[in-house]
N, C-alpha and C positions, 0 to 999 in steps of 0.2 A: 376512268381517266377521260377525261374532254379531248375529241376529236382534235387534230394540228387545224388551225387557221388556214384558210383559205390564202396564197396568197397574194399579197398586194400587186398592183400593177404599179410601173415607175414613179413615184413621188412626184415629177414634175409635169407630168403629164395628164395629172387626175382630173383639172378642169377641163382643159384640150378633151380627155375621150369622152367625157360625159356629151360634151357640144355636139361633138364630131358622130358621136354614137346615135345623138337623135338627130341630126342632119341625116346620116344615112338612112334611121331609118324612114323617116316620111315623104323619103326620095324611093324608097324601097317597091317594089312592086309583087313581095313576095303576100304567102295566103299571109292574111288575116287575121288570128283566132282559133283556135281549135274547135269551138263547141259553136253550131250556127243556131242554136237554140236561143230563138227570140228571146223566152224568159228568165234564161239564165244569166243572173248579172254576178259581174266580178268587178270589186270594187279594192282600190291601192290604197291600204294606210300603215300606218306603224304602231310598232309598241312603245308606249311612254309617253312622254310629252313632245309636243314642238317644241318647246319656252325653252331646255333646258334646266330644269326643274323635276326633282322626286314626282311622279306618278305613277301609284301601281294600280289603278281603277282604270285604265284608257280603254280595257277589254269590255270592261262593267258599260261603257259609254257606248260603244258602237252595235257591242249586242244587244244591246239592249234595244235601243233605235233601231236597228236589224228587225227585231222583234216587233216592234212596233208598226213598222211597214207591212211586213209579211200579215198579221193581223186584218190589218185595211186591204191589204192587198194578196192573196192566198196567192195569186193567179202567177205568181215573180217566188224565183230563188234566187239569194242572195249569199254569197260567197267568199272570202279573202284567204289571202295566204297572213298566216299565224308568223309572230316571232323575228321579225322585220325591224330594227333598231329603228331609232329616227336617224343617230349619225348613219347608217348605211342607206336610208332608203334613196336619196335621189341616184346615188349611183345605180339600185337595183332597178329603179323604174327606170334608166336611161340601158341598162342593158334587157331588159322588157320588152322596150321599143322597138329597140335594132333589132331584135328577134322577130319579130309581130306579136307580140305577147303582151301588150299592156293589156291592161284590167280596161271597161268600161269606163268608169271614174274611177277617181282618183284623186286624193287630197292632194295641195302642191303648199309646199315650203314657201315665205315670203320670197327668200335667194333663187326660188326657180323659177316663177313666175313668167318673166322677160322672158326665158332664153324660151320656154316650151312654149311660149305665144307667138313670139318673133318668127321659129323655123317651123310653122304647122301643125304644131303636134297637138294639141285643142281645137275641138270644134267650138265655131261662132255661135253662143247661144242667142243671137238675135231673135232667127225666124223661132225660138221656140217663145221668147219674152214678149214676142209683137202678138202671142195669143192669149194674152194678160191674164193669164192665169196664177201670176204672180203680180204683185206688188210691189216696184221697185223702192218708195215709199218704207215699206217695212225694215230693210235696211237702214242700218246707216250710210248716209250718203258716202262717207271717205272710206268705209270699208268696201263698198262695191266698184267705187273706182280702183279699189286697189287689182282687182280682176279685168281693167280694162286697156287695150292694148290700142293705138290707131284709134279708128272707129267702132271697135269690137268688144264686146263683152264677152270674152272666153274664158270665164271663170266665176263662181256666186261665192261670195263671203259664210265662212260657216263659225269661225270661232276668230273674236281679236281679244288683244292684248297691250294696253296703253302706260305708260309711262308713269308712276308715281313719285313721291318724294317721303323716303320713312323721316321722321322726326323723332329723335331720341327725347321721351319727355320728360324722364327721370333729370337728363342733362340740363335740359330746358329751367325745370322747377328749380334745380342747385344752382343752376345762376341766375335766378330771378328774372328768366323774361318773359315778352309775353308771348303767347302762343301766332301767330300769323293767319292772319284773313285769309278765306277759301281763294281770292282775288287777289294775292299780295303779289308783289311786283317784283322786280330783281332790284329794286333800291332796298324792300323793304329785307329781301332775302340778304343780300351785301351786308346791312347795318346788323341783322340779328348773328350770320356768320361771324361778322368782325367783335363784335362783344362776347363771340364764344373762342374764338382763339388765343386765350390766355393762359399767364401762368401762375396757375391759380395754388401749386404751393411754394411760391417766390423765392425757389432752385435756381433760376435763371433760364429755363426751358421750358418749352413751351408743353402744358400736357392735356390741355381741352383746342377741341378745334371747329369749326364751323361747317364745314365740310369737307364732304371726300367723294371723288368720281364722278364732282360736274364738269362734263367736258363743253368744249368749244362747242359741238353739235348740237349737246341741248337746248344753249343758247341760241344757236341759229334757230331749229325747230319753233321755241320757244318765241321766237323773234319773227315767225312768222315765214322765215326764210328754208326753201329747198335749193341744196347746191347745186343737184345735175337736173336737167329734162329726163325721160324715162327710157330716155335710149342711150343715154350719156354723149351725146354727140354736143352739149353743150354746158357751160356752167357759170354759176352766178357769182361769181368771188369777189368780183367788185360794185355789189350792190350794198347802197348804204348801210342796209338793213344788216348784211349779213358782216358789215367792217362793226357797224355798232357789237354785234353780236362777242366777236371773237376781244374788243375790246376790254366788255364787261370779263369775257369767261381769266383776258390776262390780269387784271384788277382784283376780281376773285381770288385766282393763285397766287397773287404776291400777297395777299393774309399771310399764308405759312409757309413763304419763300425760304429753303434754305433747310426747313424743317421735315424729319417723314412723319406724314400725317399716317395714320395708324384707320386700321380698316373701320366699318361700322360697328361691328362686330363688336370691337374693343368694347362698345360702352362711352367714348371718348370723343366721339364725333357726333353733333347736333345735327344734321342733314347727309341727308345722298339717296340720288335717285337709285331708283329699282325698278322694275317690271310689275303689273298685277300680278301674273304668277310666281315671282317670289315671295308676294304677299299672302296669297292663296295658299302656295305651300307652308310655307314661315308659321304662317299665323294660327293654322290646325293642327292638330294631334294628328299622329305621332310628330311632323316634320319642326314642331314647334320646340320641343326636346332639343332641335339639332341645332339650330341658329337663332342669336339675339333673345335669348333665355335670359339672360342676367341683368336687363333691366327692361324698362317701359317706354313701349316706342309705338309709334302708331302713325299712317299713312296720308298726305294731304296730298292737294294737288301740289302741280309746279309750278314755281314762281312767274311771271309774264315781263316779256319785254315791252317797248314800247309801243312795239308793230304788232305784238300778237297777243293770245289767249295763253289760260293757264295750263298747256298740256306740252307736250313735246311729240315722239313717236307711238305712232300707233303699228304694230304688228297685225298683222291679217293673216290668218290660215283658211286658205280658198280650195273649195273642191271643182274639178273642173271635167268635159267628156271630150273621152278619145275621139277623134278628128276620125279615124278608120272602124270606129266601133260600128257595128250591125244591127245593134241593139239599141239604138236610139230613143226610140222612144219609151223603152222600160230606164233608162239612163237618165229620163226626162225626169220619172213620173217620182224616182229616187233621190235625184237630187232637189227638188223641189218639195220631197220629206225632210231630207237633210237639212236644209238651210231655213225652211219658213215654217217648220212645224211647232208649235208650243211644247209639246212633251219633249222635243228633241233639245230645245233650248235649256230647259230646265236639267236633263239628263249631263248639258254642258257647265252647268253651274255646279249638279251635284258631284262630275265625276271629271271632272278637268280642271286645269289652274286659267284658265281665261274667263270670257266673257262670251256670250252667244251673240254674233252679230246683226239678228234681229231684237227691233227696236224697243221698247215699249215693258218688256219682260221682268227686265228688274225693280221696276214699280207695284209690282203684284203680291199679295200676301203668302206664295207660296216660297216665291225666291227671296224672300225674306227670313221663311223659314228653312229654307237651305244654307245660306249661308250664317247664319247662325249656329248651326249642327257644326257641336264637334270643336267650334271657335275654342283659344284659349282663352283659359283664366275667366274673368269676368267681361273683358274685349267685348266691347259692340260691333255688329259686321260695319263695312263703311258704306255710309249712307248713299243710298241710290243716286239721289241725285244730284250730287257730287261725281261720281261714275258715271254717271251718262255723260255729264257736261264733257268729262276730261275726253270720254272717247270721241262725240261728237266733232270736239275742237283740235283732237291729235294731228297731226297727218303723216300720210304714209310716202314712205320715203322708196324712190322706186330703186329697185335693186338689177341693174344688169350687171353684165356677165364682167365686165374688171372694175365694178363697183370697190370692191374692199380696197383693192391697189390703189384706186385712186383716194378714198379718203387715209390709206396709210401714208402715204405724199402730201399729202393737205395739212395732216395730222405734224407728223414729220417737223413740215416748217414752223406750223403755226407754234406748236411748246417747243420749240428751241430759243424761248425768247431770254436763255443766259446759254455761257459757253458750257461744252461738257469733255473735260480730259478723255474718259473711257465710257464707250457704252458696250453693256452688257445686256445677253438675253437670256429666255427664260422658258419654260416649254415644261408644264406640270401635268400629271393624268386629267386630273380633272379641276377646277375652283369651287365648285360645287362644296369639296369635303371642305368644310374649315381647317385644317390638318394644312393642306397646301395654300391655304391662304394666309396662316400663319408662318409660312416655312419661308414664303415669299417674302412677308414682312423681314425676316430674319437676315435675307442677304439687302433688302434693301434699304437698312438700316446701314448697315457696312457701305454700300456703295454710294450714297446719299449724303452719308457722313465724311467723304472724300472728296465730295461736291461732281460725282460720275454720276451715270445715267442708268437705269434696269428697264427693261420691254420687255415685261412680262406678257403669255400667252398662254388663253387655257383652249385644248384642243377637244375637249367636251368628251372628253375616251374615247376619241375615234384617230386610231392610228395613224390612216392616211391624212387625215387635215395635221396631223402631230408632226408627222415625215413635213408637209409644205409647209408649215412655221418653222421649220427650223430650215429648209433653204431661203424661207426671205429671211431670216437671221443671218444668214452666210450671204447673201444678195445686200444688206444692210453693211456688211464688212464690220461686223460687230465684234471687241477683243475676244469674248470668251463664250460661252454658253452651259447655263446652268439646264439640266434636262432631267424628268419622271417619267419614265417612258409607260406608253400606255399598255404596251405589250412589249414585254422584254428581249422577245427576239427578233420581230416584226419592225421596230424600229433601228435594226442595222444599216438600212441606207441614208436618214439621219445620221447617224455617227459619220457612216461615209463620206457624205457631204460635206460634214464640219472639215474632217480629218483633210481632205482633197485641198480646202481654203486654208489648211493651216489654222485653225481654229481650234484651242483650245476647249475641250468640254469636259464639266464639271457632272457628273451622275451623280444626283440627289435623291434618298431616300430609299427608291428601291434599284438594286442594280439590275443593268442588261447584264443579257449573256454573253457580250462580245467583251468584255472587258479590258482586253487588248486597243479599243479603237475610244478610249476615254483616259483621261490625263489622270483622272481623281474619282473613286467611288466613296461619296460621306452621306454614309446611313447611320442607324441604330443597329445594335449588335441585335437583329431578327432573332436569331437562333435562342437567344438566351431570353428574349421577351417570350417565346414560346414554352420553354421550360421554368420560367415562374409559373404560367400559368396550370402548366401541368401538377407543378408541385405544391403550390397552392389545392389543386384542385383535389389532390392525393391526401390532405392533411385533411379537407375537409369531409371529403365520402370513404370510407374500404372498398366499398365498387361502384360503380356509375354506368349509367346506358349514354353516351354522348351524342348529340347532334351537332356535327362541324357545319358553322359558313364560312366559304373560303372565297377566293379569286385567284383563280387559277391562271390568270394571264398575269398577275404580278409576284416576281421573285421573292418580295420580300414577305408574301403572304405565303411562300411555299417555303421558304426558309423558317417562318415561324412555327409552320405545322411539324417543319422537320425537328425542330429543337423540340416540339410539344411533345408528339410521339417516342422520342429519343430518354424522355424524362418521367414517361408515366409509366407505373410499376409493371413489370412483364407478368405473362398469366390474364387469367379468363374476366378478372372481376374490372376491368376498364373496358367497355366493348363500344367503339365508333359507332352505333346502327347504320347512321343517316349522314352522308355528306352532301353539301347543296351549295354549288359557283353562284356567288351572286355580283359579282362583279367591282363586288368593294362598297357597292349601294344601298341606301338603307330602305328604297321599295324594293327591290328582287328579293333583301334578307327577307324583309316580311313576307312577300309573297311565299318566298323558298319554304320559310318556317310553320306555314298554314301548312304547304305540301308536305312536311315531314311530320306536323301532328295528325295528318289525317290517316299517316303511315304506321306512326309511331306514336301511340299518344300517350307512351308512357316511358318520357326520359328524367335523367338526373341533372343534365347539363349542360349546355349549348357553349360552345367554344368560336367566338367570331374573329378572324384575324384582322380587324380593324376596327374601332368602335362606332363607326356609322350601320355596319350589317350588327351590331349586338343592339344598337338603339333598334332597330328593324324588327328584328327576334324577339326581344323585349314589347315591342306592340303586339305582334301576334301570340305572344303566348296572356297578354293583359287578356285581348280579345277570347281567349280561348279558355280564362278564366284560374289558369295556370302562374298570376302574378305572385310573385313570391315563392315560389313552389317549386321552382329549377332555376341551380345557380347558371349567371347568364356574365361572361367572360367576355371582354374585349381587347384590343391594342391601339393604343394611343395616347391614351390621358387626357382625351376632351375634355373641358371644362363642365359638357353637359352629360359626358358619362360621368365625370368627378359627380355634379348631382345629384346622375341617376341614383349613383353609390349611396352617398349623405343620406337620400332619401331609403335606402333599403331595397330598390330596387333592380340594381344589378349589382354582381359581387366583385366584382374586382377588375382594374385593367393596368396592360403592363405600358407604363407610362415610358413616350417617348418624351422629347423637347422640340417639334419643329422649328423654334424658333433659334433655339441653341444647333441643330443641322445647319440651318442657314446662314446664321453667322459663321461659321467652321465653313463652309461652302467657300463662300464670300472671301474668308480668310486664302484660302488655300487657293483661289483664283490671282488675288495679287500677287499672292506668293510663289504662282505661276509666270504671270506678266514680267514678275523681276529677275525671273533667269533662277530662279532656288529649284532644287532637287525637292520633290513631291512625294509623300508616302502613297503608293500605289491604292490604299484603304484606309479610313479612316473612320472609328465605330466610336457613335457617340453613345455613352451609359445608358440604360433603361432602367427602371423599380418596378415594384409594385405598390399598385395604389387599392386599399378595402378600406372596409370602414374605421379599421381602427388607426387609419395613420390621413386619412382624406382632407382634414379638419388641416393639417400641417401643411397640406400643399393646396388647399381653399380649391373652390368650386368656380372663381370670378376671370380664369386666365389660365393660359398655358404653363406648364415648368419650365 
């Protein structure tokens, strides 16, 4: 059993003490450090990605380049603390601080930047850069600005991440157009959207669209235009540049005014931007399994306004040295591996979803053959230089401390350009899983079809940003709230909140434990998706060695195991070996699944309770040579486990409908609004989906 959660400090308070917590400590006069050992360096990073995005290689990356240093340089140890989320890390390095306990360096998040430059807590790498021992040159110029505060460079660029636009080409070819110049403009982007938003089988609705998820900011980006200075003490809203911008972005959305344009996902929409590393992960094995499998889509740059180039935001992940560190100069000699080394760049192309912020690298016949490894299908990687240009021309947008507030205000006004009877919010574990990104479509099909409003929020599985979306849901005075809590007991002061505003909330998918403090719980009946699988599982073996992936912070993945267990034959010949939390994600399954065959490398069956950790299982047991070989069980009914199925590769999963949740969600919230008496539960069916019935519920969409 997993350890209880740490827990949370007040919801409203979480930006406040991070500030507050490194204000104090660089005001602090306490020791230092524990270890005054010149050569012992301690260095702050996390597990995973920055981007948001599957990565189970980040370990592969740092030790590697670890390794690499130590090599050149015997004379240095080098150190970190293991196991450090990306959502928890700025909190832990800000209670680090307060302590005297930061690491030497330390990577910093784009969102932290300002606030740890502003109150001290970075030393000035000037006097060490005025001994040119670097090449500022080698950079890209916008990524090292992104490290500059004042007159200060307290910070070197080590990994970015720029802006793309995926283009559905399947979509493209069935309507006959033409594909868009590396250079194309937002006329040309306008004219190809508007000839893909038809209705192309003359229903009277609209079911091809042009695009999805360009917002007003793009355009400004795009336009050449940044709305605040880097301190926020000033902003640019009424610069022509930036009235043109929001212009274009309202002209855009009255294409499919009226209508819900449906994700990219669907197959159904010809553009929308994305990040390189959702391309990076997307686009290779295993992560390629999970999203926009079902048809051909490939990445360009972004369209140009008339003030600017063709890219939009650049992200910067900058590593920077404690302002109190002792060690300086081994801090120096480290970070200037980090950031300007050629094997290090390459280690970032092989084992991260970004780009290496030194310049020049992607041009080389090695990082061509990196990104090549592993691509799918027959996919070419995307051409270098195309990529440079986009990073070169991005820019980076500076982030202080009530940054988001204010473009939520910005935001706010700018799409209210029709009226809206009801707005509603939304707050899911993660958007990452397709699952909740179709579930969202589901109520906002309902609500959109009313002509109301959804503001939806993904809090990326970190509780406490989950807890503060849902008090600016309640600060927004929004009817209702639809909520997946990201830990089921952890988010009671959420509930609290709404309840206090008199705010109706709707618990989707997986319940809390508080159930008292939510109007409506509408899931899938868990319990019984767990004993299909059991019983399935039972028809197919007399006994089994099983390895469960589970997530233990979500109820509805512990209500499943309970119905599984509940349903498989009593006595010796069903035996659990190996149970492994992986959090609901399809890199920890993998990684979980390497660790249980190194343990166990001789099972019948792997049991995942959601089908992102069985697509996960399913990779390491390919890699371990075991494809085929153990039946491999999930919950959901992805469309790309329905594949995996088709294709013989996983055996069966117990099919939800997120989309049918949502709608029933949606349902039962007006049904609230109007004063009607509510069933306190409401379970929507599940099946099972193998090979012999897959074919009936097709592999191209949800049930």
């Amino acid at each position: 059993m997993a350890a209880e959660p740490r827990r949370a400090p007040g919801p409203a308070a979480r930006t406040a003490l991070v500030a507050v917590a490194l204000l104090l400590a660089v005001a602090a006069a306490a020791a230092f450090l524990s270890s005054a050992d010149p050569t012992a360096l301690r260095i702050g990073l996390f597990s995973g990605s920055a981007w948001g995005v599957p990565n189970p290689t980040s370990n592969r990356l740092y030790d590697g380049i670890i390794a690499d240093f130590r090599s050149r340089h015997p004379e240095y140890t080098v150190s970190y603390r293991s196991g450090i989320r990306t959502q928890d890390y700025s909190e832990r390095l800000a209670q680090d601080i307060l302590n005297g306990e930061e690491p030497d360096l330390f990577f910093i998040l784009p969102e932290d930047f300002t606030t740890l430059a502003s109150i001290g807590a970075l030393a000035d790498l000037g006097p060490f850069l005025s001994r040119g021992e670097i090449d500022p040159g080698a950079f890209y110029p916008n990524a090292l600005a992104a490290g500059r505060l004042g007159g200060g460079q307290y910070a070197l660029p080590f990994e970015v991440v720029p802006t793309l636009t995926f283009m559905n080409t399947s979509l493209l070819a069935r309507l006959g157009l033409p594909a868009p110049r590396p250079d194309w403009t937002w006329e040309d982007f306008l004219s190809l959207a508007s000839r893909a938003t038809v209705d192309t089988d003359r229903n009277g609705a609209l079911d091809s669209f042009g695009s999805v998820g360009w917002s007003w900011l793009d355009a400004a980006y795009s336009n050449g235009e940044l709305l605040f200075d880097a301190a926020g003490t000033s902003a640019a809203f009424d610069h022509d540049g930036l009235v043109d911008a929001v212009d274009f972005y309202l002209r855009l959305a009255e294409l499919s005014s009226g209508t819900q344009v449906p994700t990219f996902e669907s197959g159904r929409v010809l553009f929308s931007p994305f990040p390189y590393s959702s391309y990076r992960a997307y686009r290779y094995y295993p992560y390629s399994l999970q999203r926009f499998g079902d048809f051909e889509w490939r990445a360009v740059p972004p369209p140009r306004g008339p003030n600017g180039k063709n890219a939009v935001e650049l992200r910067v992940l900058l590593v920077g040295m404690s302002k109190r560190s002792p060690r300086k100069e081994a801090a120096w000699e480290f970070l200037k591996h980090l950031t300007t080394d050629e094997e290090a760049a390459y280690r970032i192309l092989a084992y991260s979803q970004g780009l290496p912020a030194r310049r020049g690298v992607l041009f080389t016949e090695r990082a061509g053959e990196i990104l090549a490894h592993h691509i799918s299908g027959a996919e070419e990687p995307l051409d270098a230089t195309m990529l440079d240009r986009v990073v070169a021309d991005s820019v980076v947008v500076p982030r202080f401390r009530k940054h988001a507030a204010a473009l939520e205000l910005a935001s706010r006004a700018i799409v209210a350009e029709r009226p809206h009877r009801r707005v509603f919010g939304a707050t899911y574990m993660t958007m990452v899983n397709p699952f909740f990104v179709a579930l969202d479509d589901g109520i906002r099909e309902i609500v959109e079809a009313r002509g109301d409003k959804l503001v939806s929020y993904d809090p990326g599985s970190d509780q406490l940003k989950q807890i503060d979306q849902v008090e600016d849901l309640v600060r927004m005075g929004v009817d209702a709230i639809f909520l997946n809590p990201v830990d089921y007991r952890l988010v009671k002061p959420a509930l609290e909140a709404a309840r206090r505003a008199g705010i109706p909330v709707i618990n989707v998918d997986a319940p809390v434990s508080d159930l008292d403090l939510v109007d409506c719980m509408v899931a899938s009946d868990n319990v019984r998706a767990g004993r299909l699988l059991a019983e399935d599982l039972s028809r197919r073996l007399l006994r089994a060695r099983i390895a469960v992936i589970d997530h233990l912070q979500a109820k509805s993945a512990m209500d499943r195991m309970d119905g599984f267990r509940a349903a498989l034959p009593a006595g010796n010949d069903y035996i659990v070996v190996s149970r492994y939390a992986a959090d609901g994600n399809i890199e920890q399954a993998l990684t979980g699944m390497e660790t249980i065959l190194r343990s166990f490398p001789r099972i019948d069956a792997v049991v995942a309770t959601n089908d992102p950790m069985a697509t996960g299982a399913i990779a390491a047991l390919d890699s371990a040579g075991l494809a085929g070989k153990v039946l491999v069980y999930g919950v959901d009914g992805a469309p790309y486990a329905k594949k995996l199925i088709a294709e013989g590769r996983m055996t069966a999963t117990a099919a939800q409908s997120p989309v049918g949740i949502g709608r029933a969600a949606a349902d039962v919230a007006y049904r609230i609004l109007a004063g009607e008496q509510v069933e306190k539960e409401v379970l929507v069916p599940v099946s099972l989906i193998d090979s012999s019935n897959v074919s009936r519920y097709g592999v191209d969409g949800w049930q």
